[in-house]
C-alpha positions as a Markdown table, in Angstrom:
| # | Residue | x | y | z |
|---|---|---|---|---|
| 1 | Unk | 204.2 | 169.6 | 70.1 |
| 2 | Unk | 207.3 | 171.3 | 72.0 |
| 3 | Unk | 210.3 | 170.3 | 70.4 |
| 4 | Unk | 212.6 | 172.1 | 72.7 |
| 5 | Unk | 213.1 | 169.2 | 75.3 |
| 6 | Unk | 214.0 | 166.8 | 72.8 |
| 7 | Unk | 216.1 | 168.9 | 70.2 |
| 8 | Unk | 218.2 | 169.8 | 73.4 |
| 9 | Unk | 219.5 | 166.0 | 73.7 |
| 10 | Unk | 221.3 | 165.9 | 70.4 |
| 11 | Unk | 218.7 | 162.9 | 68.7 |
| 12 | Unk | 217.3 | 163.0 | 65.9 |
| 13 | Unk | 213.7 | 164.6 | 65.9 |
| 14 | Unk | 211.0 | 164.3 | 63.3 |
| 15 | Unk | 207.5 | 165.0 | 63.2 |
| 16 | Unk | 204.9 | 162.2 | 63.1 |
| 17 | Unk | 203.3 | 161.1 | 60.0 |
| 18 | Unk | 200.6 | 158.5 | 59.0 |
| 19 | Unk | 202.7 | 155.8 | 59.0 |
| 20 | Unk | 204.0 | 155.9 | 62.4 |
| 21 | Unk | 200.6 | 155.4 | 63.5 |
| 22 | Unk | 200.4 | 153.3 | 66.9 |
| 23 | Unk | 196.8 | 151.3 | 67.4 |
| 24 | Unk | 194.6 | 154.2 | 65.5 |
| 25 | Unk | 196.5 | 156.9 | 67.5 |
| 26 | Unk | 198.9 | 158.7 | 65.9 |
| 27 | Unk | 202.3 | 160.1 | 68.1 |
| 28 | Unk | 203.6 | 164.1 | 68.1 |
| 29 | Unk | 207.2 | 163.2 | 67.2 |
| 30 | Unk | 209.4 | 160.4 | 66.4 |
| 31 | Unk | 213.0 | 160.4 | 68.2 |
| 32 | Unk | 215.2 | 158.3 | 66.5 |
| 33 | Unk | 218.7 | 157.5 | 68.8 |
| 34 | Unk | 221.1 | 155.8 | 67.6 |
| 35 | Unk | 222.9 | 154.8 | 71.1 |
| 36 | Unk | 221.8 | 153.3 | 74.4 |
| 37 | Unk | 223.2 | 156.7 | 75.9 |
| 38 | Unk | 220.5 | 158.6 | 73.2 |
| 39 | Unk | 217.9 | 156.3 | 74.4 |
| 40 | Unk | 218.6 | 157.7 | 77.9 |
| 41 | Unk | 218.4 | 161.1 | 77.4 |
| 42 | Unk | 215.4 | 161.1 | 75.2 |
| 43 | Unk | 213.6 | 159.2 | 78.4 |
| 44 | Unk | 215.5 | 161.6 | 80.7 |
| 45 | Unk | 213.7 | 164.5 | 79.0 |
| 46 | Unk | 210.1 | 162.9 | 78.4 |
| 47 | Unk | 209.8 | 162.4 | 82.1 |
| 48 | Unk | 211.3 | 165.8 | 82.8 |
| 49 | Unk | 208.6 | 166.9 | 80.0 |
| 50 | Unk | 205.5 | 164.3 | 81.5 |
| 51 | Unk | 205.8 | 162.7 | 77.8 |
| 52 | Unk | 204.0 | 158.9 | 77.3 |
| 53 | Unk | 206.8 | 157.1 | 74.7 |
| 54 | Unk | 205.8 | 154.0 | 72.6 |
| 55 | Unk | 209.2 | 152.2 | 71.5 |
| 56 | Unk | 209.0 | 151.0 | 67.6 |
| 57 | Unk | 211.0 | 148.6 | 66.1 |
| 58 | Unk | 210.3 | 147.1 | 62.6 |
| 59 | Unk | 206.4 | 148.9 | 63.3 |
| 60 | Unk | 205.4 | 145.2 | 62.2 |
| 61 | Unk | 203.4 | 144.5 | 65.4 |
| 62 | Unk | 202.1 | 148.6 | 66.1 |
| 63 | Unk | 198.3 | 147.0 | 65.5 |
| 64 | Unk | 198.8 | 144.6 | 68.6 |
| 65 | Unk | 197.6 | 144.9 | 71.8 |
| 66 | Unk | 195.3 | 148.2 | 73.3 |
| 67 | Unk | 195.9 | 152.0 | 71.2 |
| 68 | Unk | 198.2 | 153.5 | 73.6 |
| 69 | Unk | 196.0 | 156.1 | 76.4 |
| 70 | Unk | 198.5 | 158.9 | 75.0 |
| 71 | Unk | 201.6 | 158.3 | 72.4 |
| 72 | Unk | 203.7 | 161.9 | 72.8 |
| 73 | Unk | 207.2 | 160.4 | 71.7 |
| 74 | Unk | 207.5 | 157.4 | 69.2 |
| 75 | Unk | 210.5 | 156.2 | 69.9 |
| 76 | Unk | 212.0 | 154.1 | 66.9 |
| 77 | Unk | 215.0 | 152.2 | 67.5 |
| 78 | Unk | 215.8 | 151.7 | 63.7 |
| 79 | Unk | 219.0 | 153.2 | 64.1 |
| 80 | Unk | 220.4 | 150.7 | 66.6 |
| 81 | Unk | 221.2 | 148.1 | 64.0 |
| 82 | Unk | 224.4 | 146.9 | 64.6 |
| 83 | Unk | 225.9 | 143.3 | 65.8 |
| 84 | Unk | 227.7 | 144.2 | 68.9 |
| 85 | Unk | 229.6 | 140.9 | 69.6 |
| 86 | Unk | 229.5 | 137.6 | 68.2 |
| 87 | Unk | 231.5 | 135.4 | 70.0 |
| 88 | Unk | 231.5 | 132.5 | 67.6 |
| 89 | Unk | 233.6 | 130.5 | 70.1 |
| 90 | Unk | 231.5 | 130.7 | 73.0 |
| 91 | Unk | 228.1 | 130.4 | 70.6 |
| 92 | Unk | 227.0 | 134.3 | 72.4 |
| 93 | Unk | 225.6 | 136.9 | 70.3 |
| 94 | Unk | 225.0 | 140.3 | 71.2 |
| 95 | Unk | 223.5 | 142.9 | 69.5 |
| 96 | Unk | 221.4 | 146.0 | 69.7 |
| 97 | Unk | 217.4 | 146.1 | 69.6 |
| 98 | Unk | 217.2 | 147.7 | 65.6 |
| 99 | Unk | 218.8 | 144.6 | 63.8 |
| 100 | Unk | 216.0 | 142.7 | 61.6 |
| 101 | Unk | 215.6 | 139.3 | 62.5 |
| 102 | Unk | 217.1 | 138.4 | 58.8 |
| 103 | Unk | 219.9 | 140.6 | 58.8 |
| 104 | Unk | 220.9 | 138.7 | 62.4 |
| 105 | Unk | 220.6 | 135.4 | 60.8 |
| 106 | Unk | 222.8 | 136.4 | 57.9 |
| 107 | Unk | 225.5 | 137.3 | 60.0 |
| 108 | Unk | 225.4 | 134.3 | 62.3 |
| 109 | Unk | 225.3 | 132.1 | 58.9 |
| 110 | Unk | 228.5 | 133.0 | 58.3 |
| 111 | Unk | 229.9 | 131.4 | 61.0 |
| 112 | Unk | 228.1 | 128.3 | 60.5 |
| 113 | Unk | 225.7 | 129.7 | 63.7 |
| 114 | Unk | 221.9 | 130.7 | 64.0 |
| 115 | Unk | 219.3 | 132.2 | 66.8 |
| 116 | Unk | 216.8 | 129.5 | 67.0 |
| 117 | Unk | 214.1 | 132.1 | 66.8 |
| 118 | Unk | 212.0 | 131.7 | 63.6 |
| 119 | Unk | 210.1 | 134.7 | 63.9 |
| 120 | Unk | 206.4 | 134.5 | 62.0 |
| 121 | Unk | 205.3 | 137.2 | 60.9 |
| 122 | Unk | 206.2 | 139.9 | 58.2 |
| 123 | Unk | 209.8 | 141.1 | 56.9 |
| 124 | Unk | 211.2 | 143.5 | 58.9 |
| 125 | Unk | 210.8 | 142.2 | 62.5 |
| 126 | Unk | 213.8 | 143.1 | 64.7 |
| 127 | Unk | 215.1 | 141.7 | 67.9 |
| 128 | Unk | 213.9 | 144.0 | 70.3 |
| 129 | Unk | 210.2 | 143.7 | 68.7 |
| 130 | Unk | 210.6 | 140.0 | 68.9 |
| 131 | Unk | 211.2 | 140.4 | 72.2 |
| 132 | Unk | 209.1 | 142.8 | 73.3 |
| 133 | Unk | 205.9 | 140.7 | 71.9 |
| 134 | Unk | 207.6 | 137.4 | 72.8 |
| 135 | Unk | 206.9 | 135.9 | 69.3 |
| 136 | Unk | 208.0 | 132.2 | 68.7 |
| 137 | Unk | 207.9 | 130.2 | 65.5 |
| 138 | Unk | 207.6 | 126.5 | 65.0 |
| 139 | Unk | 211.0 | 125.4 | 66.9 |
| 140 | Unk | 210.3 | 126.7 | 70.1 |
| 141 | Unk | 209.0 | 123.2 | 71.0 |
| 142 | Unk | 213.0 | 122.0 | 70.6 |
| 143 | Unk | 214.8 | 124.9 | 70.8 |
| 144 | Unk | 212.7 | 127.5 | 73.6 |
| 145 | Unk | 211.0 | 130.8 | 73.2 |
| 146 | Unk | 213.0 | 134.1 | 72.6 |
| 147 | Unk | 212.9 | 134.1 | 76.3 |
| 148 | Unk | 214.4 | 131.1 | 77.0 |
| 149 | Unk | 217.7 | 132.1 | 74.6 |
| 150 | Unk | 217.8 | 135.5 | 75.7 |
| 151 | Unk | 221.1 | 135.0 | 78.5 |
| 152 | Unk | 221.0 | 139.2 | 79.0 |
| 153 | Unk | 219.7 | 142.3 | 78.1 |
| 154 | Unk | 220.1 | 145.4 | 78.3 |
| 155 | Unk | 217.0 | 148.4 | 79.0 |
| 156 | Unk | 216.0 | 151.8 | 79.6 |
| 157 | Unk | 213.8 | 152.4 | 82.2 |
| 158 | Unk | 211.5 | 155.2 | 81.8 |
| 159 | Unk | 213.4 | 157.7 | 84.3 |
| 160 | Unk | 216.5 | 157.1 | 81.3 |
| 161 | Unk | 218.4 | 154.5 | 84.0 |
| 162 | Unk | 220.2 | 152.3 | 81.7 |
| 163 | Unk | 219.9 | 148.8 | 83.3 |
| 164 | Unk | 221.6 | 145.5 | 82.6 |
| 165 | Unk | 220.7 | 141.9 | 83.8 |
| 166 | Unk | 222.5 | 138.6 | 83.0 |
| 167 | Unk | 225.2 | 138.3 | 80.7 |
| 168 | Unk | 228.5 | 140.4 | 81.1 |
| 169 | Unk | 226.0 | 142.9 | 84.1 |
| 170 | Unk | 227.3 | 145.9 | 84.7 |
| 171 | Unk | 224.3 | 147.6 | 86.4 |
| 172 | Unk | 221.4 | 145.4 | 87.4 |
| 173 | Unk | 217.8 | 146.2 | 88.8 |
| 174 | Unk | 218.0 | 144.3 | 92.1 |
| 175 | Unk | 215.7 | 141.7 | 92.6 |
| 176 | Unk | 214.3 | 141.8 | 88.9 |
| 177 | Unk | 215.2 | 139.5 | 86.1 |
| 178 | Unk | 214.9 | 142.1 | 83.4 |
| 179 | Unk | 215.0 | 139.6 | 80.6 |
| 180 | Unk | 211.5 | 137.7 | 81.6 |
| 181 | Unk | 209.8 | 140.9 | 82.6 |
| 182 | Unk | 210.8 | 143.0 | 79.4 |
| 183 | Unk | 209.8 | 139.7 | 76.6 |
| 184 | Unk | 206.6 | 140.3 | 76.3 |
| 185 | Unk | 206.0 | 143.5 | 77.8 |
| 186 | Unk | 204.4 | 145.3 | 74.4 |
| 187 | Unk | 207.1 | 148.5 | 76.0 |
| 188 | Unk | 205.0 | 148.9 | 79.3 |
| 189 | Unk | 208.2 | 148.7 | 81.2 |
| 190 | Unk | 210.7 | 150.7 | 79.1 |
| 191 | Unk | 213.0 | 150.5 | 75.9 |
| 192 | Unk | 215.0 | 147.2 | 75.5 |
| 193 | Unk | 218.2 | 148.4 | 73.6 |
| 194 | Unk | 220.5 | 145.5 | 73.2 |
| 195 | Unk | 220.1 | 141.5 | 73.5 |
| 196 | Unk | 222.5 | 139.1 | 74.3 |
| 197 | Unk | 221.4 | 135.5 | 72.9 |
| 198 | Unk | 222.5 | 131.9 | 73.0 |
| 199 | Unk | 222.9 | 130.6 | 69.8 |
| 200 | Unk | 223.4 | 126.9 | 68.1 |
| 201 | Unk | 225.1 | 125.5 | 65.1 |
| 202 | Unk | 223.1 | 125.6 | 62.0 |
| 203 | Unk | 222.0 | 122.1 | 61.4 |
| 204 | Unk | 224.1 | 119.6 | 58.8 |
| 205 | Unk | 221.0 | 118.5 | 57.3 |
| 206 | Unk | 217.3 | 119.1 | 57.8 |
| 207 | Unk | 214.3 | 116.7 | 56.4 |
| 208 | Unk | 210.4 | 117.5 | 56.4 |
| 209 | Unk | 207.4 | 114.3 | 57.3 |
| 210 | Unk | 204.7 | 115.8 | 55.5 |
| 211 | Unk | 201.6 | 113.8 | 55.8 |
| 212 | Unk | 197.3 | 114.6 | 56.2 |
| 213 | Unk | 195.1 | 113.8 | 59.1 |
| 214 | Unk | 191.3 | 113.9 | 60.2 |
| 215 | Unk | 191.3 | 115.8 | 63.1 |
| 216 | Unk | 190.4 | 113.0 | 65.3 |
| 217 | Unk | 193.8 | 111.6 | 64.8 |
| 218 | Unk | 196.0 | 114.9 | 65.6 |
| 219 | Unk | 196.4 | 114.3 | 69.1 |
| 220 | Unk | 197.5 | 110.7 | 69.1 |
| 221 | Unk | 200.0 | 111.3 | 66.3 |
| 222 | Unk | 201.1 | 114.2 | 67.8 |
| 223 | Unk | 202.0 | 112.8 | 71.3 |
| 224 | Unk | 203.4 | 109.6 | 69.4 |
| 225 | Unk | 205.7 | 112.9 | 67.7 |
| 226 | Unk | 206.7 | 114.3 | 71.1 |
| 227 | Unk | 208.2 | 111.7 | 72.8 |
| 228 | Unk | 210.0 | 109.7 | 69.5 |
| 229 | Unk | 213.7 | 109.3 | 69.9 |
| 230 | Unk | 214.3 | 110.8 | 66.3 |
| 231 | Unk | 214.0 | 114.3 | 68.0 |
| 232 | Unk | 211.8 | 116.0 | 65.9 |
| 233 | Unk | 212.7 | 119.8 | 66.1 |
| 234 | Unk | 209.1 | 121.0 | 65.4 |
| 235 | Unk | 205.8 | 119.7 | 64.4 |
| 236 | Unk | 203.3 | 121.8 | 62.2 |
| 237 | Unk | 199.3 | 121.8 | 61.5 |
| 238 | Unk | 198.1 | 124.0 | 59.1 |
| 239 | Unk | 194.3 | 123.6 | 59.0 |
| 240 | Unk | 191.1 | 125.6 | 56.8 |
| 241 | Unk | 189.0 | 124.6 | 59.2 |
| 242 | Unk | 186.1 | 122.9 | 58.8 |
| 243 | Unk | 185.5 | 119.3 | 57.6 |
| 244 | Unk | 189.1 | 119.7 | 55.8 |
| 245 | Unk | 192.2 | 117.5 | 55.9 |
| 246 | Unk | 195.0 | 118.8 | 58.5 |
| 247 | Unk | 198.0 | 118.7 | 57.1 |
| 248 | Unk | 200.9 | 117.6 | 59.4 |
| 249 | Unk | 204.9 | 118.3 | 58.9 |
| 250 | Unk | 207.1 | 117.7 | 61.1 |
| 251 | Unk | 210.8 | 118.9 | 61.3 |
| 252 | Unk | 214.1 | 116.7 | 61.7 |
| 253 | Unk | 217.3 | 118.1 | 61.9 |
| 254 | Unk | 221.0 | 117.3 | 62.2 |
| 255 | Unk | 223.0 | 114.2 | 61.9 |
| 256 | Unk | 221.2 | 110.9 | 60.1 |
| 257 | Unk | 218.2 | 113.8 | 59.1 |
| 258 | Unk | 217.0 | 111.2 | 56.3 |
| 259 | Unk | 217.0 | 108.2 | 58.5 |
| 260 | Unk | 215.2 | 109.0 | 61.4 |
| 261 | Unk | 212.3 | 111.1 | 58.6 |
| 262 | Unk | 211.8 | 108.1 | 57.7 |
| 263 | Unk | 211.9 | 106.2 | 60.7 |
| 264 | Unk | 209.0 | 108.9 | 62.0 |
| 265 | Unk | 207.2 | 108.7 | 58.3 |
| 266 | Unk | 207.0 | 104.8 | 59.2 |
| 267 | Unk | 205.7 | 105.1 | 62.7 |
| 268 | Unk | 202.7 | 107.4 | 61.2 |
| 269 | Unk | 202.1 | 105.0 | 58.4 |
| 270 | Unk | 201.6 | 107.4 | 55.6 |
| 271 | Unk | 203.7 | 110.8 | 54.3 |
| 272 | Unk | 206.2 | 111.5 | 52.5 |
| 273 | Unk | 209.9 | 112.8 | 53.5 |
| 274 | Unk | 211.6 | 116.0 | 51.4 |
| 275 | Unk | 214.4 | 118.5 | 52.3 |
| 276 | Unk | 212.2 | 121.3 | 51.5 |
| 277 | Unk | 209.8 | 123.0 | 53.6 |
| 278 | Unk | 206.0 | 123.4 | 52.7 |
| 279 | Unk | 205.7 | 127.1 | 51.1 |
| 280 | Unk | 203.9 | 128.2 | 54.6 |
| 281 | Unk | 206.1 | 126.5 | 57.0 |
| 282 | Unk | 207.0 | 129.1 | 59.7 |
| 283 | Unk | 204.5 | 131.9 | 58.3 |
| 284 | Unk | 201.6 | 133.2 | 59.3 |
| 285 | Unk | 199.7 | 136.5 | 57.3 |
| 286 | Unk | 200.0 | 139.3 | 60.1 |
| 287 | Unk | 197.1 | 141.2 | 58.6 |
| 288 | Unk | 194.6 | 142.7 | 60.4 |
| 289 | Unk | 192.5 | 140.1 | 62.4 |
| 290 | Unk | 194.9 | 137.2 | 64.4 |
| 291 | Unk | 194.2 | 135.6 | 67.2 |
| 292 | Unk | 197.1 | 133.5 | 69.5 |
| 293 | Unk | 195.7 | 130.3 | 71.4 |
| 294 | Unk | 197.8 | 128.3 | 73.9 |
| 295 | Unk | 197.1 | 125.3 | 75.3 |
| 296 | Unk | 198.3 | 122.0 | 77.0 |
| 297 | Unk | 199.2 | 119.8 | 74.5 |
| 298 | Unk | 197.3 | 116.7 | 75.6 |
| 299 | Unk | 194.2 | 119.5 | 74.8 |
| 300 | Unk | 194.7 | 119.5 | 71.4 |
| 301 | Unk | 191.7 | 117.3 | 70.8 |
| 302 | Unk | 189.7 | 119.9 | 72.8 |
| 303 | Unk | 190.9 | 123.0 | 70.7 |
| 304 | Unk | 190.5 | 121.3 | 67.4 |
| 305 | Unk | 186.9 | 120.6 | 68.1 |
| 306 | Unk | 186.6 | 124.4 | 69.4 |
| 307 | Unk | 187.9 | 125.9 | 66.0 |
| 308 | Unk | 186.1 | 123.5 | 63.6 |
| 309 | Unk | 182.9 | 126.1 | 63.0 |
| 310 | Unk | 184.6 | 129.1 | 63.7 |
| 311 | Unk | 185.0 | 130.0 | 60.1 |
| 312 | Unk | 188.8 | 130.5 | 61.2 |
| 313 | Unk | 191.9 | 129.2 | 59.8 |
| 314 | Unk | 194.3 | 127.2 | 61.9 |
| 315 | Unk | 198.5 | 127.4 | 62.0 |
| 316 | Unk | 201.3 | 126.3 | 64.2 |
| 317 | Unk | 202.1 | 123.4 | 67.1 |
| 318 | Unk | 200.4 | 120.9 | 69.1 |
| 319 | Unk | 203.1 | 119.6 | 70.6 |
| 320 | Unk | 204.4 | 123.5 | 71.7 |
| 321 | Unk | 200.7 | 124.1 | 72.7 |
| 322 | Unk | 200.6 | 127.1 | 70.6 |
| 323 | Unk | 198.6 | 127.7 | 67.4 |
| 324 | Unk | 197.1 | 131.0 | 65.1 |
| 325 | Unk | 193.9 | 131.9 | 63.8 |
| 326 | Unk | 192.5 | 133.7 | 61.1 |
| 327 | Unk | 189.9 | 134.0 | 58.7 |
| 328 | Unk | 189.9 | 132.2 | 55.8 |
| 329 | Unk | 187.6 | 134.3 | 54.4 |
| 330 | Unk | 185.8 | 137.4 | 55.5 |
| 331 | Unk | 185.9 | 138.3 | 59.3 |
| 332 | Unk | 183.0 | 137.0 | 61.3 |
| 333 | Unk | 180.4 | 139.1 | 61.9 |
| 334 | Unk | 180.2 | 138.5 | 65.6 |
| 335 | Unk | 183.9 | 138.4 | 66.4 |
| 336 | Unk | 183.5 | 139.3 | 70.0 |
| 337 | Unk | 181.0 | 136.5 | 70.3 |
| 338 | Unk | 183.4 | 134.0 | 68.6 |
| 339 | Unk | 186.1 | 135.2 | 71.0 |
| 340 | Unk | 184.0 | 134.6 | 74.0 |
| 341 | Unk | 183.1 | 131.1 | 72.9 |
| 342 | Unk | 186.4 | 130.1 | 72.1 |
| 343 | Unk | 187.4 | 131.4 | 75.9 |
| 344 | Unk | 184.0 | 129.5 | 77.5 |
| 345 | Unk | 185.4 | 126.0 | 75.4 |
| 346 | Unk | 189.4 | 126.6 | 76.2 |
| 347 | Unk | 189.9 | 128.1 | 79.5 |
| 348 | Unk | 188.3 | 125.0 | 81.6 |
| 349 | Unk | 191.0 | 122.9 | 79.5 |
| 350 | Unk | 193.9 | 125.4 | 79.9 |
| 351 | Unk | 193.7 | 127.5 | 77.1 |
| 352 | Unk | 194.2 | 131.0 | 76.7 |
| 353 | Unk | 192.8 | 132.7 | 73.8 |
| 354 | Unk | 194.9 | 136.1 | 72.9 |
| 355 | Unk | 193.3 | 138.8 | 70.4 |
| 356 | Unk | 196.7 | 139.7 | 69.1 |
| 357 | Unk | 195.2 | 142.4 | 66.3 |
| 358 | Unk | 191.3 | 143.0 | 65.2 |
| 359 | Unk | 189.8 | 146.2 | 63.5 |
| 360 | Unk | 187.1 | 146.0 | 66.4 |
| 361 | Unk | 186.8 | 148.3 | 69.1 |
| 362 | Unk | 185.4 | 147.0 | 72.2 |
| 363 | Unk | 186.9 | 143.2 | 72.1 |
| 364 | Unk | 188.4 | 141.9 | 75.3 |
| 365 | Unk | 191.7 | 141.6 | 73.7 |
| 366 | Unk | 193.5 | 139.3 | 76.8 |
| 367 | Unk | 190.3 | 137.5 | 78.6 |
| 368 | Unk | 190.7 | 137.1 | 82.5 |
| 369 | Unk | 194.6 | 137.0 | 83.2 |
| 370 | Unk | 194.9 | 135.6 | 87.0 |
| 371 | Unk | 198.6 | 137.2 | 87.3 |
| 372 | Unk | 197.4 | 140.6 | 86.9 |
| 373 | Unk | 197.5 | 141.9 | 90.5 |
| 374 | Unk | 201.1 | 141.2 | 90.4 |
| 375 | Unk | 201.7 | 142.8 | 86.6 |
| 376 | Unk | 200.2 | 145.7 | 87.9 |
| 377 | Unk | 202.8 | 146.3 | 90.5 |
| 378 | Unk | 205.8 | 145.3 | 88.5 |
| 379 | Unk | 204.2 | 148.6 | 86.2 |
| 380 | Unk | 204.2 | 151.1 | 89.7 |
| 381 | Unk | 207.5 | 149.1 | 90.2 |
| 382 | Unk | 208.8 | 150.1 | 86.9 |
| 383 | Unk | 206.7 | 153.0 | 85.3 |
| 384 | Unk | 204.8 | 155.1 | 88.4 |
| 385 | Unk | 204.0 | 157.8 | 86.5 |
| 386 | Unk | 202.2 | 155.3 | 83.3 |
| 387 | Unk | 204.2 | 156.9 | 80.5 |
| 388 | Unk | 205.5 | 153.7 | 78.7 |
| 389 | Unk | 203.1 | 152.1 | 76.3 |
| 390 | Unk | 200.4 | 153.3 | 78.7 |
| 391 | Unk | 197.5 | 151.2 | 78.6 |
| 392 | Unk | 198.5 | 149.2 | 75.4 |
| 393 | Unk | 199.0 | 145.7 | 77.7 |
| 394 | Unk | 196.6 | 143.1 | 79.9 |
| 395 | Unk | 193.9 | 145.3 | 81.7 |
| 396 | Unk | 195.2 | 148.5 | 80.8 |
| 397 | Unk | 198.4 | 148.4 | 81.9 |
């Protein structure tokens, strides 16, 4: 590939190698800036240059979603890795898109503060990633998703306009919430380069109802979970499948932790109540098949019943409406099959079955997605000439 373009910006330019491999297709160069203003001009020169960019983060999630149509430029933000602000007083963090998701937390910690975010999936994971695949762990049912403690952001569109939205604005996008559109977009809509979050104080004290269930009684239990007065900041199922036990954990945190664990361990009548977390609380294997289903919580029932035969491993909330599957053993051999069944059982209940990574070409990755008229012209809104991501997002985009 012609280096000129690039090389003429003053960013660092390497050429690709197998490990910067994007969905099975591997990119001519990596740029690696290490400033918003970098991230600019290496956008400003791909579209002078026609070149299709796939941002990288942590590279934790490249398997997700569609292979890009065309990866020219991989652009990895590894160098943008620094804590901008932490206003401690005002519980505001700001920082740029690089920073892992642990090294974030250790900083906060040191003023007494965290992200409520507990990304996952593998080490590694950095802000912008999190964002960009809008990846919640098990307290999102207390605390929100990342994009409901994102207060402002700040992006690069793909014509190297440096945008801002919410929080301390300088330049915004008019009539756009750039937060919303850009968590979740897989980089379909351009680079995100810095995140401004609200944060809370880490908790005094933090106890964990662990307790088994037939699957039957996971709905009940769980509703009983969701509207109890003791608060519980998350509640957990992690389930082999199968005529197996679910094990059930739920989450209490703050002031009188131990009293109201127990109050909640008495209102289930069995379990017991510890201050450490079960060895896979917050985890799930990001290997190479995962699928994402979400789902009205009073549906639980429905997609418990749904998952039973599958063959397929089961992790995360029913009172978030949000849960993971994978194998627990080898893949299935008709995995598009499986996929399709799971859609024909969920989507009259409200569920949505996502195909977040599988080694199988040909899968239907997102299913029918009812807002994708609109997505489609928030892309020509944001990316005319498809050279961000292109094609790695719902139908194509």
């Amino acid at each position: 590939m012609e280096l000129d373009g690039l090389e003429k910006t003053g960013v660092t330019v390497r050429q690709a190698g197998p490990d910067d491999v994007v969905g099975g297709v591997r990119p001519g160069v990596v740029a690696l800036p290490e400033s918003v203003e970098e991230i600019s001009a290496v956008l400003r020169a791909c579209a002078g240059a026609g070149l299709a960019v796939v941002p990288v983060g942590g590279g934790t999630k490249l398997h997700w979603g569609h292979p890009p149509e065309r990866c020219d430029v991989l652009l990895d933000l590894c160098c943008l890795n620094e804590v901008v602000e932490h206003a401690a007083g005002d519980l505001v963090v700001k920082t740029q898109a690089g920073v892992t998701m642990d090294a974030l937390a250790d900083a906060l910690a040191e003023q007494g503060q965290e992200l409520a975010l507990d990304v996952p999936f593998a080490e590694g994971a950095t802000v912008g990633g999190t964002l960009a695949a809008a990846t919640a762990g098990p307290r999102a049912f207390r605390y929100g998703t990342a994009r409901d403690l994102l207060i402002g952001i700040t992006v690069v569109l793909p014509d190297g306009t440096v945008a801002r939205s919410g929080g301390r604005v300088v330049k915004n996008v008019a009539g756009y919430d750039l937060g919303k559109l850009f968590t979740g977009s897989y980089g379909t809509l351009g680079v995100i380069a810095e995140a401004t979050f609200r944060l809370h104080p880490l908790p005094a004290d933090r106890r964990y109802v662990v307790t088994e269930l037939v699957r039957q009684q996971v709905q009940e239990v769980a509703a009983m979970l969701a509207a109890s007065q003791a608060e519980p900041s998350a509640v957990e199922l992690d389930w082999p499948g199968g005529d197996a036990p679910i094990t059930l954990v739920v989450l209490v945190e703050g002031s009188a932790a131990g009293q109201r664990a127990e109050a909640l361990r008495g209102a289930m009548g069995a379990g017991t109540v510890t201050d450490e977390a079960p060895a896979w609380w917050g985890l799930i294997a990001d290997d190479e098949l995962l699928i994402e289903l979400r789902f009205p919580p009073a549906r639980t029932s429905e997609v418990l019943a749904a998952v039973r035969d599958t063959g397929l491993s089961l992790r995360g909330s029913p009172v978030a409406g949000r849960v993971w599957l994978q194998p627990t053993a080898e893949p299935p051999a008709d995995f598009a099959g499986l996929v399709s069944g799971l859609r024909e059982r969920l989507t009259p209940v409200g569920g949505r079955v996502t195909v977040l990574a599988a080694p199988y070409e040909g899968v239907d990755r997102w299913g029918p997605v009812s807002a994708l008229p609109l997505m489609r012209r928030v892309k020509e809104r944001f990316d005319p000439e498809r050279r961000m991501s292109p094609g790695r997002f719902i139908g194509g985009i």
